[in-house]
N, C-alpha and C positions, 0 to 999 in steps of 0.2 A: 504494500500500500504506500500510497506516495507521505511523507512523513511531514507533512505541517498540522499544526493545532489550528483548529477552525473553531469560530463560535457558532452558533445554532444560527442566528441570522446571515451570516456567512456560508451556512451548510443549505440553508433554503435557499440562497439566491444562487450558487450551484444547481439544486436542485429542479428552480426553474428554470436556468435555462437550458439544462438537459432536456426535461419535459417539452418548452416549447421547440427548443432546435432552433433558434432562432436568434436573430440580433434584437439585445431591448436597450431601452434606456432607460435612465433612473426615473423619469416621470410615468411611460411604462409599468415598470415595476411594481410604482408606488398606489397608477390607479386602478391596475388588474390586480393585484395580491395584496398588500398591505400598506395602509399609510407607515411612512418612516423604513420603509425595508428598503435601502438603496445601498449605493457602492458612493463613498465619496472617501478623500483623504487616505486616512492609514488602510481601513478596509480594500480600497481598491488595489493601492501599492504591494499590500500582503500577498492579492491572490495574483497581481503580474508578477511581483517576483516570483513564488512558484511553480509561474506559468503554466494556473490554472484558468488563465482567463483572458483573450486580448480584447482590446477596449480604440475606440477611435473615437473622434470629435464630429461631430454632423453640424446641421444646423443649428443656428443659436445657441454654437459651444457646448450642445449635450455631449456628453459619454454616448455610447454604445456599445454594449458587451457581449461577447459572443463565448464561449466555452473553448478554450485551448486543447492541443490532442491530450495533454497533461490532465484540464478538465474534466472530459471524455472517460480518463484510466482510473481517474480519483472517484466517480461515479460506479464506475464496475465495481470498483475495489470497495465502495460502501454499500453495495448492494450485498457486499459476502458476508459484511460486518455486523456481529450479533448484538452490540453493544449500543443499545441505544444512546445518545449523549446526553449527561445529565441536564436538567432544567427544560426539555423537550416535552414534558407533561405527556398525559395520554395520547395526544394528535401525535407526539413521537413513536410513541410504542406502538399507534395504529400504522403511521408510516412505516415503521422497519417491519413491521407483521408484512408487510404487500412487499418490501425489499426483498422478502426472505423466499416471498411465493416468486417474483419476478429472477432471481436468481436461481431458483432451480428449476425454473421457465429455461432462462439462456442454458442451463448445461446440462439438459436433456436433451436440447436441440442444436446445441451448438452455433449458436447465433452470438451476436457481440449487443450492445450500447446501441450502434449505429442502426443495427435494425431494428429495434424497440422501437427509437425516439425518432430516430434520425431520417427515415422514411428509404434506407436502402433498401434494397429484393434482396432476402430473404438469399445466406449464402448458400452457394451450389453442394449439395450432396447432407446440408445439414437440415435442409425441411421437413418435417414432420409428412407434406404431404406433397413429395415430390413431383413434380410432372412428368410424363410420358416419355422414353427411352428416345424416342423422335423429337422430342422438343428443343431447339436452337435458340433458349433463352440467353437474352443477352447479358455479361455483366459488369456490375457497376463502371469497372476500372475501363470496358469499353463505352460507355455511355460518356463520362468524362472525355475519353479522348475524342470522341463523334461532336460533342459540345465544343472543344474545344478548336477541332479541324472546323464546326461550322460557324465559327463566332472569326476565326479566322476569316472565311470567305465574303464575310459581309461588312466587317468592321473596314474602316479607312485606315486604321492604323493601331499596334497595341499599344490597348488599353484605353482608348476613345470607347467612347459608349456606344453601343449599339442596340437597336431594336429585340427582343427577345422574338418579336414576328417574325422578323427575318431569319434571325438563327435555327427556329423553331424548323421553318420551309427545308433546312438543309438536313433537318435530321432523318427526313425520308417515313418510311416504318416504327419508329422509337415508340414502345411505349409511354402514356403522356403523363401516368401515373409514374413511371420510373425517372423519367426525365426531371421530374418536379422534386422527385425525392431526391436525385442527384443534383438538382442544382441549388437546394436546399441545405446541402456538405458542402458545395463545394465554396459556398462564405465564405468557411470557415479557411481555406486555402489563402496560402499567400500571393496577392496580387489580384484575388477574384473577387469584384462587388458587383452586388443585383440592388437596382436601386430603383424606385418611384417614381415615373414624371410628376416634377412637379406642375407643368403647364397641363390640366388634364383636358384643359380644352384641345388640345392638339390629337390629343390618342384617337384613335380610328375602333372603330367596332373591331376588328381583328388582332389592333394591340390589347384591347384588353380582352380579348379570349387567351390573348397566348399569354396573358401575368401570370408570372404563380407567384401564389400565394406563404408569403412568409411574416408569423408573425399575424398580426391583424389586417397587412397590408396588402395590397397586389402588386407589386413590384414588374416594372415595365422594362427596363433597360439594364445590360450585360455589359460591364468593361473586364478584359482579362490581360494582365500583362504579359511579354514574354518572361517564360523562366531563363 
């Protein structure tokens, strides 16, 4: 297990944003889960140093926090953990009561974090209900690169922003449900944001069919830099 002491508000706002998968901010936080539950000062510096958590600036200098792979390991690793943390009251003990079902969820099936929360397909050979010997399901790690090759063909330059309509056209066959869960991860990578127009007068009926959905938002546009 990853070795830093956390406090219980600290352990929840982990815990969210494993749950959501997603990028929040402190206002976020504060008015989906609880007033005063944020990351500011020593708490937020605690959890980058470490690097359970990267954080950037958006509009009107919020934070935005996303979960780090660190994050991600620190999550499994409390899902093993039988030890409720004190001061967690019963809402505690009923949380790690679901920890303990959800963990011996993952290693009977051999699945990770990412598939739970994270909206990856379900990895190959560990599904409980696998598909047909004929089946050419795709995965993840190709989904990524197919996003990747089509963000390339349509963007003007890396890391300009680009249409998710457009990328969306190049990816051919892709299921839209996998595509959404991989682009969903792929935030969390360095150099990849999915972001909102903000002019939404501009969006066309067909950008917002191709948003996905992260977060409470619908997110319109894909910048990726080169690695």
């Amino acid at each position: 297990m990853i070795e830093v002491k956390l406090s219980v508000p600290e352990r929840a706002l982990l815990f969210i944003l494993m749950a959501r998968n997603a990028e929040l901010s402190n206002p976020q936080i504060e008015k989906e889960y609880a007033p005063g539950l944020k990351l500011t000062g020593k708490n937020r510096e605690k959890l980058l140093d470490a690097k359970l958590i990267e954080c950037r600036k958006g509009p009107r200098n919020a934070y935005f926090f996303t979960l780090a792979d660190g994050g991600w390991r620190w999550c499994r690793d409390e899902l093993r953990n039988r030890k409720v943390p004190a001061g967690s009251g019963s809402a505690g003990q009923a949380l790690y009561a679901i920890f303990a079902g959800l963990d011996g969820f993952l290693d009977r099936t051999g699945q990770g974090v990412p598939q739970l929360f994270g909206g990856l397909p379900l990895t190959p050979g560990a599904d409980t209900n696998p598909a047909p010997a004929t089946s050419t399901r795709i995965t993840a790690d190709e989904v990524v690169k197919r996003i990747r090759r089509g963000y390339r063909t349509v963007a003007p330059s890396p890391g300009a922003w680009a249409r998710l309509a457009d990328v969306r056209r190049e990816l051919g066959d892709l299921d839209r449900a996998e595509v959404d869960g991989v682009l969903r991860l792929m935030v969390q990578l360095p150099g990849v944001r999915i972001e909102e127009e903000t002019n939404q007068k501009t969006l066309t009926a067909e950008d917002r069919a191709a948003a996905v959905r992260i977060g409470n938002n619908e997110q319109h546009l894909l910048s990726i830099e080169d690695r």
